[in-house]
N, C-alpha and C positions, 0 to 999 in steps of 0.2 A: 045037600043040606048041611053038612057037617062042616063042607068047604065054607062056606057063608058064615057061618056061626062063630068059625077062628078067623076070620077076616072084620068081624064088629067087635070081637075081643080084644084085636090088636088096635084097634081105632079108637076101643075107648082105652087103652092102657095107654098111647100116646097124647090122647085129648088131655087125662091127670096128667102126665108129666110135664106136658106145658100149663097146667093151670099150678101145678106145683111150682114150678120155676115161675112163672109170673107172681104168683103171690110171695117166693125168696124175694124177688127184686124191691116188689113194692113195699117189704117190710125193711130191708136193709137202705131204701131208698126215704123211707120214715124215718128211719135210726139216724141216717144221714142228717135229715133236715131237723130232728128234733134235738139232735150232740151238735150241730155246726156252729151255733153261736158260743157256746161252753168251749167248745176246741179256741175258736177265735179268741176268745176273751183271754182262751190260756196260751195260747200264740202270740198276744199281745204282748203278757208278761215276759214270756221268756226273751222276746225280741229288748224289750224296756231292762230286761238283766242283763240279757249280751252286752245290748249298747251301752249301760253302766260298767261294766266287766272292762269292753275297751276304752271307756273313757280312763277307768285307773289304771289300766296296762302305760295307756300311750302321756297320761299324768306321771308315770313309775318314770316311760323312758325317755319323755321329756327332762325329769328332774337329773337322771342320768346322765344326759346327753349334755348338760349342764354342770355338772360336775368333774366331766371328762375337759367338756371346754376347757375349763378352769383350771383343770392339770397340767391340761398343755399350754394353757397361755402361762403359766408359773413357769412350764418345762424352757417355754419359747426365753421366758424372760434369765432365767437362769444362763442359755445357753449363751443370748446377747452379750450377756455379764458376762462369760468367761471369751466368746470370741473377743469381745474388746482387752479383755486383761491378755491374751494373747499378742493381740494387735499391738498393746502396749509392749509385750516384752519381745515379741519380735523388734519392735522398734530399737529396744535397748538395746538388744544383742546387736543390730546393725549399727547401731552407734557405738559399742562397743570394739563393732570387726573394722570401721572405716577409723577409729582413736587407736587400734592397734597397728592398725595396718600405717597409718602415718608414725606412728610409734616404731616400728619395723624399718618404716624405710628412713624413719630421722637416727634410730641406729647406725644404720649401713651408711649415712653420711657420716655420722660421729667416727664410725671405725675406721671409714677409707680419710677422715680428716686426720685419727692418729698416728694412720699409718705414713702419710706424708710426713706429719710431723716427727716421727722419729726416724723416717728414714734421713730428714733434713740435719736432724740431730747427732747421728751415726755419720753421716758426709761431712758435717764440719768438724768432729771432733777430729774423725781421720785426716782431714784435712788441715787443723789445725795444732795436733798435738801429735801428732804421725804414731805408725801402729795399730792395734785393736785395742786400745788399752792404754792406762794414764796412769802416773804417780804422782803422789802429791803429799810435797812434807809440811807436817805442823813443828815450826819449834816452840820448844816451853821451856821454863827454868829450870827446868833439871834434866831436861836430854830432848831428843826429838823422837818422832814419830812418822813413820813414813806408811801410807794405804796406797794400793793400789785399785784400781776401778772395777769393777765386772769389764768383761768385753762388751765393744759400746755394740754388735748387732744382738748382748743380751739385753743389757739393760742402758738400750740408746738416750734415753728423755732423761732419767735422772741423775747417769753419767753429767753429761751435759748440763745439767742446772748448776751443779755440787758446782764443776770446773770452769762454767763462765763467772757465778758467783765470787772462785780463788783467784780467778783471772783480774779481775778487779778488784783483788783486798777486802771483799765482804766480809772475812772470816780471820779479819786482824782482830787478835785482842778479843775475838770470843773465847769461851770457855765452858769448861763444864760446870753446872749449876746444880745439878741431881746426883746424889752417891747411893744407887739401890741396891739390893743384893745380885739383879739379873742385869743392870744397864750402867753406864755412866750416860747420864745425856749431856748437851750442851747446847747452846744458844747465844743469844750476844745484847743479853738484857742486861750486861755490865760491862759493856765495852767501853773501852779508855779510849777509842780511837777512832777521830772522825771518818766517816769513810762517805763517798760520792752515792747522793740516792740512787736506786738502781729499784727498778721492778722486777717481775719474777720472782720475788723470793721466800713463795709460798709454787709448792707443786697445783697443777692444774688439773693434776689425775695423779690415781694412786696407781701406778706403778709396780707390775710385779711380775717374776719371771719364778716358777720353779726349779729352775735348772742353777739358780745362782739364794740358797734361803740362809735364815736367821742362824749360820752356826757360830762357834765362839768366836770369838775376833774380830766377828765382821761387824758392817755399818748398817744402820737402818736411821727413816728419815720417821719423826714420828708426828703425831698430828693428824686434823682433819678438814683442811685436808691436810696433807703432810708440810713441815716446814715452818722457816727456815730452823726450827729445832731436828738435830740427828743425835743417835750415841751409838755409843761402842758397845757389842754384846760381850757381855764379860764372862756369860755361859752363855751355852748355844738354848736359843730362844727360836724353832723351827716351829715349834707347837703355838705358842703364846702371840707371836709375832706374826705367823702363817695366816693363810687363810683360815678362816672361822677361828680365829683366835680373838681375845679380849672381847668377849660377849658375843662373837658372830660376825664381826666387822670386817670389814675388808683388811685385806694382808696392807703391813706397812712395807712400804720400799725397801729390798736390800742391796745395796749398792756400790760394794767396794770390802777389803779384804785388809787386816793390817798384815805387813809382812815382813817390819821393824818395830820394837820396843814393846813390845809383850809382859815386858817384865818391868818397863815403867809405868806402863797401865796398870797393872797390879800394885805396885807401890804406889798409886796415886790414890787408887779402891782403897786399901788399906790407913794410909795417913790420914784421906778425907774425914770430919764427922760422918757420922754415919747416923741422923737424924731420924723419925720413925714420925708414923709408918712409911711413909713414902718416899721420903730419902733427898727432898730439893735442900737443898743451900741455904743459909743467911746468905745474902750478897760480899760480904766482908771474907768468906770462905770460897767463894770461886777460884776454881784454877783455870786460867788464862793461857791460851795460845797468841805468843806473845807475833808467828808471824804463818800464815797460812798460805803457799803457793804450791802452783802446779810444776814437776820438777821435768826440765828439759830429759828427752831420751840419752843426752850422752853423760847426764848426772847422775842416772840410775845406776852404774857401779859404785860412785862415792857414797853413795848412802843406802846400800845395799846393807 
């Protein structure tokens, strides 16, 4: 009996707990349907907030993405600008290197043309006045003066000018026009004496050799270009007359050496006016070289 009686107490302690549990269900399954429209309603909103939420997010990175554009279409345009201002100065630079570069090699013709030219220069002189080397006397009224040349493979081209010039009486009857402290020059803008026109008689180039410079005594051709005005340096003029001298300019020609009447040059310096500041002449005051030639090699004892 005892057995039976704990076998209806375990069947009804089982029967509660599923009527327990059924009735949890059916009350959370109430709760369920009586909140599910409220949940809804508030599932609505929140979904109505998101979708506002990304509409200004993707409003934010639209307006962004727009702004960026903009940077870089400025960045694009900026860079256009400067490729082309490249483009441009590359261009110049190569117009530049092809203006030099013809500029280079119209050098290298100008040089190998000097170079013919003076070598043509140095051939006939030797050939025509024998030696390395020329004299050549001026007379004047009160004594003579005798220069001798640089050697013509120093200074071949205006060797050559001076002594084809003497060669044909160019330099009859010129004179010196200018009495300054450092120069006498001279010229033949009061020559007494017809002489056959003849070209050349302005240098083509200025002429200049360091090995042969402005010391006392010697010749230089002055001018720019040079010619046909020369003088006598009456102190040595290396500085003044040299390269970079008289403002930067190219060296005047020095071209020949006195090596008779040193001391009629000085008495000429001396007696001339001596006019200021720069020392040219009235015309009435020129001292004239009354005969200008190239003096043969076996004359150079007598007027030694």
């Amino acid at each position: 009996m005892r057995k039976r009686g704990n076998q209806s107490n375990f069947g009804f302690k089982a029967l509660a707990i599923v009527f327990l549990f059924l009735l949890i269900l059916i009350m959370l399954l109430s709760i369920s349907l009586i909140s599910s429209p409220a949940a809804e309603e508030m599932d609505q909103q929140n979904l109505a907030q998101t979708i506002q939420e990304l509409k200004q997010k993707l409003a934010s990175q639209e307006d962004e993405y727009k702004k960026k554009e903009k940077a870089f279409q400025d960045i694009e345009k900026e860079l256009n600008l400067q490729v082309g201002n490249l483009e441009k100065e590359v261009s110049v630079l190569e117009t530049k290197a092809q203006v030099q570069a013809k500029i280079r090699v119209g050098n290298n013709n100008i040089e190998q043309g000097l170079d013919r030219l003076k070598n043509f220069c140095k051939k006939y002189s030797t050939m025509k006045y024998g030696g390395d080397r020329a004299r050549v006397l001026f007379e004047t009224s009160k004594g003579n003066i005798v220069i001798e040349t640089a050697p013509y493979d120093v200074m071949p081209y205006v060797t050559y000018w001076f002594l084809s010039l003497a060669e044909v009486g160019f330099w009859d009857t010129c004179g010196i026009i200018r009495n300054a402290a450092h120069v006498l020059q001279c010229n033949c803008n009061g020559r007494t004496k017809k002489v056959p026109q003849v070209g050349g008689v302005s240098l083509a180039f200025q002429e200049y050799n360091p090995d042969f410079k402005h010391e006392q005594w010697t010749l230089g051709v002055a001018g720019r270009p040079g010619g046909p005005d020369f003088y006598f340096n009456i102190v040595p003029n290396i500085q003044a007359h040299g390269p970079g001298g008289q403002g930067g300019t190219e060296a005047d020609p020095c071209f020949a050496l006195v090596i008779k009447g040193h001391s009629l040059i000085s008495n000429i310096h001396n007696e001339l006016p001596k006019p200021n500041p720069d020392g040219f002449l009235e015309p009435k005051d020129y001292f004239e070289f009354k005969k200008v030639r190239v003096l043969a090699t076996k004359e150079w004892a007598t007027f030694s």
